[in-house]
PASEBA-1860 file (N, C-alpha, C; in nm, 3 decimals):
! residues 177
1> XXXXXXXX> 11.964/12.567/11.501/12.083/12.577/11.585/12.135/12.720/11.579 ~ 12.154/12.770/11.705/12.221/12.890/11.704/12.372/12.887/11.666 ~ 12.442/13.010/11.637/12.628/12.953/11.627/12.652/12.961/11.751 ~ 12.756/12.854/11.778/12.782/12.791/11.905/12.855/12.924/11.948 ~ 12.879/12.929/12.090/13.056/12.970/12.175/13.141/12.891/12.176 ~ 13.282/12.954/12.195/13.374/12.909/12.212/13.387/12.786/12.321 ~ 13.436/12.645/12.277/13.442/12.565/12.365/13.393/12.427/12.339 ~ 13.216/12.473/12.226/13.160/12.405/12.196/13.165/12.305/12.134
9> XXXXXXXX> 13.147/12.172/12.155/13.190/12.043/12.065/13.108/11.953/11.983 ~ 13.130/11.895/11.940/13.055/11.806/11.819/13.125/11.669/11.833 ~ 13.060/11.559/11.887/13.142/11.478/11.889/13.123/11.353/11.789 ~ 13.238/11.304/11.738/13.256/11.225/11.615/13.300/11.109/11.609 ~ 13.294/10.998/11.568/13.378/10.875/11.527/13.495/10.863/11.547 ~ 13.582/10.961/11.519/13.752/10.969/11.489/13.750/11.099/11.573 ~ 13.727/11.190/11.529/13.719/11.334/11.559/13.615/11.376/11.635 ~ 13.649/11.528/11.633/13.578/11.584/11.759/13.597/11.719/11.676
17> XXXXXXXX> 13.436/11.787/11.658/13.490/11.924/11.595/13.481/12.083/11.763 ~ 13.558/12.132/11.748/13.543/12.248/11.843/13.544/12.370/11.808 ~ 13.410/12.470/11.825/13.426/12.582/11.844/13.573/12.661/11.867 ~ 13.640/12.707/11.838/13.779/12.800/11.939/13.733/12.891/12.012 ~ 13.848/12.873/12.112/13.859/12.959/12.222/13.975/13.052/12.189 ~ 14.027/13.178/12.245/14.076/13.219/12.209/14.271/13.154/12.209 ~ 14.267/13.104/12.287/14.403/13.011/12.309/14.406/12.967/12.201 ~ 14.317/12.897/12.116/14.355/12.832/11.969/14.411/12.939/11.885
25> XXXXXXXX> 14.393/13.060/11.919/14.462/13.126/11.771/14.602/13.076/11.727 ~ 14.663/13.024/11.846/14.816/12.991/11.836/14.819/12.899/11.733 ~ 14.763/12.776/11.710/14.727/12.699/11.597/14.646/12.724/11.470 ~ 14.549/12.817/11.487/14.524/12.870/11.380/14.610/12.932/11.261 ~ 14.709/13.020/11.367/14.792/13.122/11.292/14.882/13.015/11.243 ~ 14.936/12.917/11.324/15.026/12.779/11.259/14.972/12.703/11.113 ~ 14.839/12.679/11.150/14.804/12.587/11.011/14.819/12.667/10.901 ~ 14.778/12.835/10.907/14.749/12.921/10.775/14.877/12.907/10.771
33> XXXXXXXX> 14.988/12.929/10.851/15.112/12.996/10.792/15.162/12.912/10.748 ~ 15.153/12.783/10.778/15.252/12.629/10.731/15.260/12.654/10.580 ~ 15.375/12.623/10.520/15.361/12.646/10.379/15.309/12.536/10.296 ~ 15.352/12.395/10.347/15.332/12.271/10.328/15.166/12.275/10.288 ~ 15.063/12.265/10.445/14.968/12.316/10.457/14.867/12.364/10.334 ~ 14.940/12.518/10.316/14.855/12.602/10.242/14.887/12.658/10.080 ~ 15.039/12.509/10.051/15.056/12.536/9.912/14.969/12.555/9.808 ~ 14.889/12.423/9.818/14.763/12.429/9.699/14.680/12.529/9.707
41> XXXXXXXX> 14.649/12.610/9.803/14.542/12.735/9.773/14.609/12.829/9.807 ~ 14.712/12.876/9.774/14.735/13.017/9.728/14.859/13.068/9.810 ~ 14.904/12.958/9.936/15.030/12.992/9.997/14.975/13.027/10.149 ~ 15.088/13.018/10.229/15.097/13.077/10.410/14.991/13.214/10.376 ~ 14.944/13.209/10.489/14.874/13.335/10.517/14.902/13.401/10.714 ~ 14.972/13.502/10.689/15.036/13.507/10.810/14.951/13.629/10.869 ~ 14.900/13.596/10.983/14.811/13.649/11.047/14.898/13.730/11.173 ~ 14.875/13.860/11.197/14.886/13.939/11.292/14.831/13.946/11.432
49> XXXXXXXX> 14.872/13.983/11.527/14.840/13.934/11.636/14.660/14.010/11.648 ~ 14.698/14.144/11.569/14.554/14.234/11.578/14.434/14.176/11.437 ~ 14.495/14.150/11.392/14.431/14.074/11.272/14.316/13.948/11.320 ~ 14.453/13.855/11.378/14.370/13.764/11.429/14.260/13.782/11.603 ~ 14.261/13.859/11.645/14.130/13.894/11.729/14.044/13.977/11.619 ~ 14.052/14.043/11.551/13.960/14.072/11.500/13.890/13.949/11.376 ~ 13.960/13.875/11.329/13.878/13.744/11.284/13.816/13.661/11.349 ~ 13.863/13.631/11.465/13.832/13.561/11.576/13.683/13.599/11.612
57> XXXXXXXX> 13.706/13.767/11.628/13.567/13.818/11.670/13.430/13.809/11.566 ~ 13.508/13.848/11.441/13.393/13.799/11.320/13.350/13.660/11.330 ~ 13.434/13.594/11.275/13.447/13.449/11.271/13.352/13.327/11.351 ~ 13.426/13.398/11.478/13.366/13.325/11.598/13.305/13.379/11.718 ~ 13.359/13.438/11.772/13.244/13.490/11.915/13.284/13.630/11.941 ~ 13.247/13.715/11.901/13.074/13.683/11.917/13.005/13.623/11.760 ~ 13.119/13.685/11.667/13.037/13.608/11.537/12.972/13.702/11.474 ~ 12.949/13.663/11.333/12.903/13.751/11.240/12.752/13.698/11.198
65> XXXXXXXX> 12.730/13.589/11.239/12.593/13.516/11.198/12.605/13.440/11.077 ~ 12.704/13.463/10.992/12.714/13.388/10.884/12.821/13.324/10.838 ~ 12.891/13.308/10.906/13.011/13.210/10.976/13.020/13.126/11.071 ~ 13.095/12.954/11.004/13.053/12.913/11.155/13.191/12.813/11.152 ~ 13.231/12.837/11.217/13.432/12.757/11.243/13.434/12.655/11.326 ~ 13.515/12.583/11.301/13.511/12.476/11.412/13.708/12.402/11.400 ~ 13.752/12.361/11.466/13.853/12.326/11.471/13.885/12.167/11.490 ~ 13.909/12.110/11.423/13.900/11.960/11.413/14.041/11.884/11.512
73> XXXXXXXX> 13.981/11.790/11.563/14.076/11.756/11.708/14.061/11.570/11.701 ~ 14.148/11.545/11.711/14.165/11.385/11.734/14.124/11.373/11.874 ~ 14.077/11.231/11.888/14.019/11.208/11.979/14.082/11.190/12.132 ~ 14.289/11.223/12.072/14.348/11.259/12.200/14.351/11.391/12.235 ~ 14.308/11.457/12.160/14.337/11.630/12.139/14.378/11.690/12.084 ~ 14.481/11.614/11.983/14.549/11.688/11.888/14.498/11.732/11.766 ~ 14.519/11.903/11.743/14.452/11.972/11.668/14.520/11.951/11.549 ~ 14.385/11.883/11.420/14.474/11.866/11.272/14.388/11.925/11.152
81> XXXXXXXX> 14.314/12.055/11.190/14.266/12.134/11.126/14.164/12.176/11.150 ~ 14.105/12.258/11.024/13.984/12.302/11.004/13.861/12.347/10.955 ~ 13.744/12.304/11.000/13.628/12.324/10.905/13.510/12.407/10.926 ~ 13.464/12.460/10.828/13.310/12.546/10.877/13.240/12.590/10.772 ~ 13.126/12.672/10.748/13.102/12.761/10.649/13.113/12.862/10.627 ~ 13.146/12.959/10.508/13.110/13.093/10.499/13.026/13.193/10.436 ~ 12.963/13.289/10.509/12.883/13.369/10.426/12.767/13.298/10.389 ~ 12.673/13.224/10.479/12.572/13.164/10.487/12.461/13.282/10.458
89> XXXXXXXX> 12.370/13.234/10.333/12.283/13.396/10.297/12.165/13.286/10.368 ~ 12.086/13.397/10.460/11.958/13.331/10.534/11.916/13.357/10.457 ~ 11.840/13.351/10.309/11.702/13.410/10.236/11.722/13.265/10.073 ~ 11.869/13.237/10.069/11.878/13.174/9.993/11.916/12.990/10.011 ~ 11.939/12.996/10.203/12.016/12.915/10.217/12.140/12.812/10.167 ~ 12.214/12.942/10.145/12.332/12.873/10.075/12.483/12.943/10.133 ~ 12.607/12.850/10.120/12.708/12.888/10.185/12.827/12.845/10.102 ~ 12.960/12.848/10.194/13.072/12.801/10.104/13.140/12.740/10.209
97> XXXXXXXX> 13.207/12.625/10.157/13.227/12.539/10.246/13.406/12.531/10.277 ~ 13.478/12.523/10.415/13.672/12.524/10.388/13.641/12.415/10.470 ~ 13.733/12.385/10.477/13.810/12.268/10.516/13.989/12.325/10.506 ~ 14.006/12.260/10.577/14.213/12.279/10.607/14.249/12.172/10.724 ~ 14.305/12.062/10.616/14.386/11.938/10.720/14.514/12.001/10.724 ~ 14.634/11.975/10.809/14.762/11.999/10.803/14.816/11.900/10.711 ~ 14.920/11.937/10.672/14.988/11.872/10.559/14.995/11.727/10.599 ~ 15.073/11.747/10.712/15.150/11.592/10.789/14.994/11.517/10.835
105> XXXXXXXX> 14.875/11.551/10.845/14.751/11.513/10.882/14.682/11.462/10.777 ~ 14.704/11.438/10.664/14.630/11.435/10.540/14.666/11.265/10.498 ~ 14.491/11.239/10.469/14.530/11.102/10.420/14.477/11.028/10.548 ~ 14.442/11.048/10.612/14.418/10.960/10.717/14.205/10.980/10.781 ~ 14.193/11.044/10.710/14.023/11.042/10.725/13.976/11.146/10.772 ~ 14.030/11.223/10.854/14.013/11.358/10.934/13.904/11.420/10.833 ~ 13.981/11.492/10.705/13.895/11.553/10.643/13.729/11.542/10.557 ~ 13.725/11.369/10.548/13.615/11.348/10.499/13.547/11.313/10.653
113> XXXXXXXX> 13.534/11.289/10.778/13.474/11.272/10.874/13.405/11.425/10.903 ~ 13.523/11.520/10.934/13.467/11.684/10.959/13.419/11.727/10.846 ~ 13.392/11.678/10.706/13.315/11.746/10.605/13.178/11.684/10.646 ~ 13.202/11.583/10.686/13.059/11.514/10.716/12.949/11.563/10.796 ~ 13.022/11.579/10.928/12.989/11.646/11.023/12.921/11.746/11.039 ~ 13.025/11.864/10.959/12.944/11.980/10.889/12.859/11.974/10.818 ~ 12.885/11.860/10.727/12.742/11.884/10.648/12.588/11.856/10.729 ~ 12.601/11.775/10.788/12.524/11.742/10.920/12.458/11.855/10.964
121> XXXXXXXX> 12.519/11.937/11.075/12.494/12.076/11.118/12.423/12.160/10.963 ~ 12.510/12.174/10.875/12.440/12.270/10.764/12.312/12.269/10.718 ~ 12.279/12.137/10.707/12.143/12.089/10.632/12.050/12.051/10.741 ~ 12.093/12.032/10.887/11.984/11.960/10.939/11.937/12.095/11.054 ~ 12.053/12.109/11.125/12.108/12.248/11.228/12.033/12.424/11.163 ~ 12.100/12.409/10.993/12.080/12.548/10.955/11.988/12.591/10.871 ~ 11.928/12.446/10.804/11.780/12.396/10.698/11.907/12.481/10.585 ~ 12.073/12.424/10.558/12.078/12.497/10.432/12.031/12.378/10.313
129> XXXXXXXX> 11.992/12.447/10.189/12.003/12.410/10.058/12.108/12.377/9.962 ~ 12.217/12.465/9.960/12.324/12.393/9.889/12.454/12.460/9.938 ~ 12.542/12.378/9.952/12.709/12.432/9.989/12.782/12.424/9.878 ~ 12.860/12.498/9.885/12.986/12.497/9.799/13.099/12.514/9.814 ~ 13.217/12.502/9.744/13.361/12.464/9.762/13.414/12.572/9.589 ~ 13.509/12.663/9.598/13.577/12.714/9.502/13.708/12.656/9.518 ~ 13.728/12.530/9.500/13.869/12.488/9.517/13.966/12.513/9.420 ~ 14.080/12.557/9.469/14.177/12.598/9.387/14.213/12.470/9.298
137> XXXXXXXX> 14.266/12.507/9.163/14.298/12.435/9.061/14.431/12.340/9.128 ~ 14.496/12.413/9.149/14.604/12.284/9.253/14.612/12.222/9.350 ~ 14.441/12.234/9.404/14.447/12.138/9.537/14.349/12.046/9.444 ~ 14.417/11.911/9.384/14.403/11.774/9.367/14.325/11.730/9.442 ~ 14.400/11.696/9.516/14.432/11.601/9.677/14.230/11.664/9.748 ~ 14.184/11.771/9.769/14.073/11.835/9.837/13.955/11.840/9.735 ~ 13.982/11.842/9.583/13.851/11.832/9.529/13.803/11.642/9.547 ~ 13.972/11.544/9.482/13.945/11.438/9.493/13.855/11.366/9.629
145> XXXXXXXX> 13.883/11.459/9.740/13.804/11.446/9.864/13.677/11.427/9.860 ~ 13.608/11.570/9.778/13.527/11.610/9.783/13.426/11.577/9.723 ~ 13.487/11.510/9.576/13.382/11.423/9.507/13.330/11.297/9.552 ~ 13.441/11.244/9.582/13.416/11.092/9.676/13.331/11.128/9.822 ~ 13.296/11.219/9.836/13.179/11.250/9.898/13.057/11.272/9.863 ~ 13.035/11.284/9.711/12.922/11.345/9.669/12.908/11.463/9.564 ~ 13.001/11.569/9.651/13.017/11.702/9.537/12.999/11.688/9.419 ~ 12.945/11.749/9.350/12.931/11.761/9.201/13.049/11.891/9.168
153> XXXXXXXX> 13.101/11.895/9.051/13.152/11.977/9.005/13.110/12.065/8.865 ~ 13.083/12.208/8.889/13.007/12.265/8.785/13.152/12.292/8.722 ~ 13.136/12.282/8.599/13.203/12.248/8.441/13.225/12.388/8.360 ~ 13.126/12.505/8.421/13.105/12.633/8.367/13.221/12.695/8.416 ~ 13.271/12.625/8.558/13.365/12.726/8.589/13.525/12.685/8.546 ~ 13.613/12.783/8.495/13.747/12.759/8.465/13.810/12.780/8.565 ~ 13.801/12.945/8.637/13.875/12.982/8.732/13.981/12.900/8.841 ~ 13.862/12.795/8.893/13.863/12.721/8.982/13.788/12.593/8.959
161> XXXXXXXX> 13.799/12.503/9.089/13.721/12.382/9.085/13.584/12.387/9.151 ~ 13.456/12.450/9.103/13.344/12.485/9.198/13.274/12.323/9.210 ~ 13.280/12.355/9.359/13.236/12.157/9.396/13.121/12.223/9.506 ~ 12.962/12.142/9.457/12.870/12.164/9.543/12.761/12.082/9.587 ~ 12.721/12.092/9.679/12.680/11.973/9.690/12.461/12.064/9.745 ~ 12.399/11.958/9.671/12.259/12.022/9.757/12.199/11.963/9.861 ~ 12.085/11.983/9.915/12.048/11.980/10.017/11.944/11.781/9.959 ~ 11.905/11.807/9.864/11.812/11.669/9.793/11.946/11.550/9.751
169> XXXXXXXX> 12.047/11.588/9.747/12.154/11.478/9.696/12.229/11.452/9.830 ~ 12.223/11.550/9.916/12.294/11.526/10.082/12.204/11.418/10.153 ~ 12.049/11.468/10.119/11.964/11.323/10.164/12.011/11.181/10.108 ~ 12.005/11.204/9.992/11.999/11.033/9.913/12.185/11.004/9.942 ~ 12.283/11.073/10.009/12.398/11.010/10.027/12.431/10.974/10.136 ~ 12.314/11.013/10.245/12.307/10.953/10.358/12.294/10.835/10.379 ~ 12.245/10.772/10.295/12.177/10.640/10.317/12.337/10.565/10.266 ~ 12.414/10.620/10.207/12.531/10.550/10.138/12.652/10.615/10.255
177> X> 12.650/10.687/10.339/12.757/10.681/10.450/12.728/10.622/10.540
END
């Protein structure tokens, strides 16, 4: 799979993941900045109007090749976050995996459907080998996600919560979603 353009969809059970267009930055810049949102990893992140076209342009289109975003949408349209990978190394096939539900959005399935999804695209779309997650020590609520998906959590790390999942354990949990 190539990285999509803006527009592009993935369609899901509950959800619907989308490429952004540039009109989404307006929600983008909303979810980072929400404080609610982005307490557990590290706080609002308030994005500039020049800031955000130039992420936009990395990020997404035209894209950096090793990024791949998608914006998670209920099946009426309403945007309740977001998921993708980053820094996908082609030689090692391996990446890091975000996710971001909105606060008031959480709890209701969104986030384990679009982790799914992605993982989907990653392993089947990108032939990756293993993803990973550096989840912050106070997002609870996103590792607990993450295990009940599968993730393993390496034990070496203090910093953070490193949750990863491989490409041979993504097979055998297929058969269990």
């Amino acid at each position: 799979m190539k990285f999509p353009e803006p527009g592009f969809t993935v369609k899901g059970t509950f959800i619907d993941l989308k490429t952004p267009e540039r009109i989404d930055l307006n929600y983008i810049k909303w979810l980072w900045s929400d404080p609610n949102t982005m307490k557990e990893v590290g706080g609002p992140i308030l994005l500039e109007p020049g800031m955000a076209v130039n992420w936009y342009e990395q990020m997404v289109f035209p894209g950096n090749g090793k990024d791949l975003y998608f914006l998670i949408f209920t099946k009426r349209g309403s945007p309740v976050g977001e998921v993708g990978f980053h820094r996908f190394d082609t030689e090692k096939k391996k990446a890091e995996l975000n996710v971001k539900i909105s606060a008031k959005n959480r709890g209701k399935g969104y986030g384990s459907e679009a982790v799914k999804m992605l993982l989907n695209i990653f392993f089947k779309e990108f032939h990756g080998e293993i993803i990973s997650d550096p989840v912050a020590l106070k997002n609870i609520n996103g590792s607990k996600m993450l295990i009940s998906l599968g993730f393993v959590q390496d034990k070496s790390i203090s910093e953070h919560c490193l949750l990863y999942l491989s490409k041979k354990r993504y097979q055998l949990l297929l058969l269990r979603w």
